[in-house]
C-alpha positions in Angstrom: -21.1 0.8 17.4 -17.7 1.9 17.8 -14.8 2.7 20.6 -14.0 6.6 20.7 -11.4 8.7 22.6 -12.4 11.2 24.5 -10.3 13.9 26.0 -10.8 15.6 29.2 -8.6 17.6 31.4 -5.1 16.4 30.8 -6.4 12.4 30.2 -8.0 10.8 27.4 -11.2 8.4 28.1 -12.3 5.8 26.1 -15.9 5.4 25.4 -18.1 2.8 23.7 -20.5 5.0 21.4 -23.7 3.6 19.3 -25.0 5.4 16.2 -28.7 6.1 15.8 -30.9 8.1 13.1 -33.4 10.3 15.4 -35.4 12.9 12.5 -33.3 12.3 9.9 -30.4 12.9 11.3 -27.7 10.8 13.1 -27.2 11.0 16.9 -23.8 9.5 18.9 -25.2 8.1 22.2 -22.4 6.8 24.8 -23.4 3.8 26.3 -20.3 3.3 28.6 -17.7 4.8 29.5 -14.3 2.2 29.6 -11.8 4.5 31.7 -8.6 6.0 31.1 -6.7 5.1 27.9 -3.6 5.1 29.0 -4.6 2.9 32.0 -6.4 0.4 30.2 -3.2 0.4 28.1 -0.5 -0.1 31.0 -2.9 -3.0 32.3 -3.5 -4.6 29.3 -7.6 -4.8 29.6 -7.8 -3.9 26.5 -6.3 -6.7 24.7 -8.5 -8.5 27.5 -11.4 -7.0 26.3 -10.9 -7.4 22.6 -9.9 -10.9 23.4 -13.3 -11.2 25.0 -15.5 -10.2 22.6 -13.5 -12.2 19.7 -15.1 -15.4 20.9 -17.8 -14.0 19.6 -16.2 -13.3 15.9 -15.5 -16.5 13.9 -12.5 -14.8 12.1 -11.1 -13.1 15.1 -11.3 -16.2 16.9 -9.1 -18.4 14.5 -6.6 -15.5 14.1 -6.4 -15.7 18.2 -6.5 -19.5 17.9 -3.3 -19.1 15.5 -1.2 -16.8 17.9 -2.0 -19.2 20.8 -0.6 -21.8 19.3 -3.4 -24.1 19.2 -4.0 -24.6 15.2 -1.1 -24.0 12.6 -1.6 -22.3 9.6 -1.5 -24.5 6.7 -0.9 -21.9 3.8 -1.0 -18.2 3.5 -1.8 -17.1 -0.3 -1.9 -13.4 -0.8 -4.9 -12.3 -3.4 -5.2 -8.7 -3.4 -2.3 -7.6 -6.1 -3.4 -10.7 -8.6 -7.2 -9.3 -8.0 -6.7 -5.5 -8.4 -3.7 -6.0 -11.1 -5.7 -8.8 -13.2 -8.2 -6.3 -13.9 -6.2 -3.2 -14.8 -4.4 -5.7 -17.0 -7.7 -6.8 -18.7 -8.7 -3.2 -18.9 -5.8 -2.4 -20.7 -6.5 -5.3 -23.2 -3.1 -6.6 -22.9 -4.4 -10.5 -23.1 -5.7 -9.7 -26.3 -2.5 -7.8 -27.8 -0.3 -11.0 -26.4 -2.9 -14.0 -28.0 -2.7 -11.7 -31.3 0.6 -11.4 -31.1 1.0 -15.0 -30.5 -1.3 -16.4 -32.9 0.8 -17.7 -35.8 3.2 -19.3 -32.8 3.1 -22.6 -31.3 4.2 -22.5 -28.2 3.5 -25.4 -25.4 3.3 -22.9 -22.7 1.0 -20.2 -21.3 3.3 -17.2 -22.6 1.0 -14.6 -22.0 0.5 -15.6 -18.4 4.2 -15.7 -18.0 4.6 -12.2 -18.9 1.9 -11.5 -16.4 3.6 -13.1 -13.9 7.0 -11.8 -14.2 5.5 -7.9 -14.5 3.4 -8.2 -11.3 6.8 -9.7 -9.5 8.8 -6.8 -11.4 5.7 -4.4 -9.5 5.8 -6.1 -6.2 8.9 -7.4 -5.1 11.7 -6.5 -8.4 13.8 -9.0 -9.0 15.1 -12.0 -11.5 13.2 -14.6 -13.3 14.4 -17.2 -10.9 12.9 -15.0 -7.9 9.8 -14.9 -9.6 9.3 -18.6 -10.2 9.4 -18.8 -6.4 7.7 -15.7 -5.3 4.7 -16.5 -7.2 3.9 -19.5 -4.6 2.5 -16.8 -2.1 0.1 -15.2 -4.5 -3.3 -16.6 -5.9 -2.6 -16.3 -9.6 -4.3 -18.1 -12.1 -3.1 -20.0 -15.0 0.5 -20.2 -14.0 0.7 -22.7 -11.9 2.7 -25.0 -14.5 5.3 -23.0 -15.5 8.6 -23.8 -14.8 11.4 -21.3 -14.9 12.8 -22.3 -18.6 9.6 -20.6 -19.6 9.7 -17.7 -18.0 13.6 -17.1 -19.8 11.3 -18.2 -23.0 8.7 -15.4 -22.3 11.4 -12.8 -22.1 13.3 -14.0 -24.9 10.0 -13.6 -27.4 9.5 -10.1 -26.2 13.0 -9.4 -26.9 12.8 -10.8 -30.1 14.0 -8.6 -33.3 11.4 -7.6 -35.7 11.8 -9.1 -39.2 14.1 -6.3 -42.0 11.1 -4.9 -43.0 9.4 -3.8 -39.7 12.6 -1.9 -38.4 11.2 1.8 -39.6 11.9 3.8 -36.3 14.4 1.8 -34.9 17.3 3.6 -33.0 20.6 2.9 -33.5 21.3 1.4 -30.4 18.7 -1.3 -30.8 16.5 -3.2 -32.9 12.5 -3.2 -33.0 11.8 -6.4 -31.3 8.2 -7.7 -30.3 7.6 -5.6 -27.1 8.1 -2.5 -29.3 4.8 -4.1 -31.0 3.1 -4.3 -27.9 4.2 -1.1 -26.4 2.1 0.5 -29.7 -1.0 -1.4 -29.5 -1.3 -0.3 -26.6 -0.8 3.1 -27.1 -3.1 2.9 -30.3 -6.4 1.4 -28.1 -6.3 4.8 -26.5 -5.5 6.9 -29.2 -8.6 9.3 -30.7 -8.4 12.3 -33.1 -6.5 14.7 -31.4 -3.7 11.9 -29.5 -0.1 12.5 -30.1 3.1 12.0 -28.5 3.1 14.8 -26.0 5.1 12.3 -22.9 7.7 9.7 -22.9 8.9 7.9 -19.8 12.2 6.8 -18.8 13.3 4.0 -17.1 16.2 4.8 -15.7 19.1 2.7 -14.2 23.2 3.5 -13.4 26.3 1.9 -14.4 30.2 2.0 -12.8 33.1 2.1 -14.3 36.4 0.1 -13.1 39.8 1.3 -13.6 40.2 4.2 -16.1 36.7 4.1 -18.0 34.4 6.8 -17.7 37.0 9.7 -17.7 35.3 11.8 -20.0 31.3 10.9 -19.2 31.6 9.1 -15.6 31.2 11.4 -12.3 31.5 10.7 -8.8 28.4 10.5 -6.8 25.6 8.4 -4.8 26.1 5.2 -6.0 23.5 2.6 -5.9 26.0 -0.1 -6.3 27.6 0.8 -3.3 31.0 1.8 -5.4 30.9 5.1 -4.8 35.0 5.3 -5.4 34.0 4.5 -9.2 32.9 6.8 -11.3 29.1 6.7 -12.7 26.8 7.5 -15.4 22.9 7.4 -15.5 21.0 5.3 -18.5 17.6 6.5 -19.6 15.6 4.0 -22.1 12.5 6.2 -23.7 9.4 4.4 -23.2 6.8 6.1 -25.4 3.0 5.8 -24.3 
């Protein structure tokens, strides 16, 4: 059963309508017709109406409840990016590149959980460490409920940590390998068959200002993000190979 708008002549009516299978097939029968949209929204009968029929709905009714003032909320926890994320993170294996990763180390934290948490607040709402250590209280996540912000510095001090002499094949020379590198190609050889090669890179991109006379030769003038658009600027790509 369902609420329709009907249009006729130069007014739109709204109709209550119930489904029904007749032969095999399914047949729209109005059962009443409400009146004229636009009156039912000038009078407000519409809110009346839904109002109405809430009492009968045990969710509707607490969310009506709320707005009247007559319960508080207590807590509002968000599940559906921890729920939908969680998975593709599983899917990807990523818990089991971080434990093996993290296997001959003795941390006293939940590291791998701390990366989780600081990519899904990098997804959701981008920002520093010390924003994610807060944001996180809104969202159902599991297994990080006892970190404290030194450990989510730790977390991104590991994966920024260089490689040993001898794993540093490949490394450009603007940086070293360090341990994200490691798990940027695990995960890029879980989905590799046969015939995979390395037909895309991505690019995370950012821009930089220059004060004063830098950037003469390499800096333009344009939109700037920074809101300094009386400095010259140049755009930074980081490859990103997947």
């Amino acid at each position: 059963m369902f609420v329709r708008a009907k249009k006729s002549g130069a007014y739109e009516y709204l109709q209550l309508v119930h489904n029904e299978r007749v032969d095999g097939k399914v047949r729209q029968q109005v059962i009443a017709t409400l009146g004229r949209r636009d009156v039912l929204q000038a009078t407000g009968q519409i809110d009346a109406l839904i109002a109405s029929c809430g009492r009968f709905a045990e969710q509707t009714a607490v969310v009506t409840a709320h707005q009247r003032g007559e319960i508080e909320a207590a807590e509002t926890i968000k599940i559906g990016p921890p729920l939908v994320f969680e998975r593709l993170w599983r899917a990807l294996g990523l818990p089991e590149i971080l434990e093996g990763l993290l296997s001959e180390r003795q941390f006293q934290f939940a590291l791998a959980r701390a990366v989780f948490l600081t990519v899904l607040h990098r997804l959701f709402d981008p920002g520093s460490d010390r924003a994610a250590e807060v944001w996180r209280d809104g969202y159902a996540l599991e297994g990080v409920g006892d970190l404290q912000l030194h450990h989510l510095y730790r977390a991104m001090a590991w994966l920024g940590e260089p490689l040993p002499a001898d794993q540093q094949f490949g490394a450009t020379p603007f940086t070293p390998r360090c341990t994200k590198d490691l798990v940027e190609e695990a995960l890029f050889r879980r989905r590799q068959d046969l015939f995979s090669g390395l037909d895309l890179v991505f690019f995370d991109t950012t821009s930089i200002y220059f004060e004063g006379r830098g950037g003469e030769d390499i800096g333009q003038y344009g939109k700037s993000k920074d809101h300094r658009p009386d400095c010259k600027q140049m755009v930074v790509g980081v490859p990103a190979p997947f």
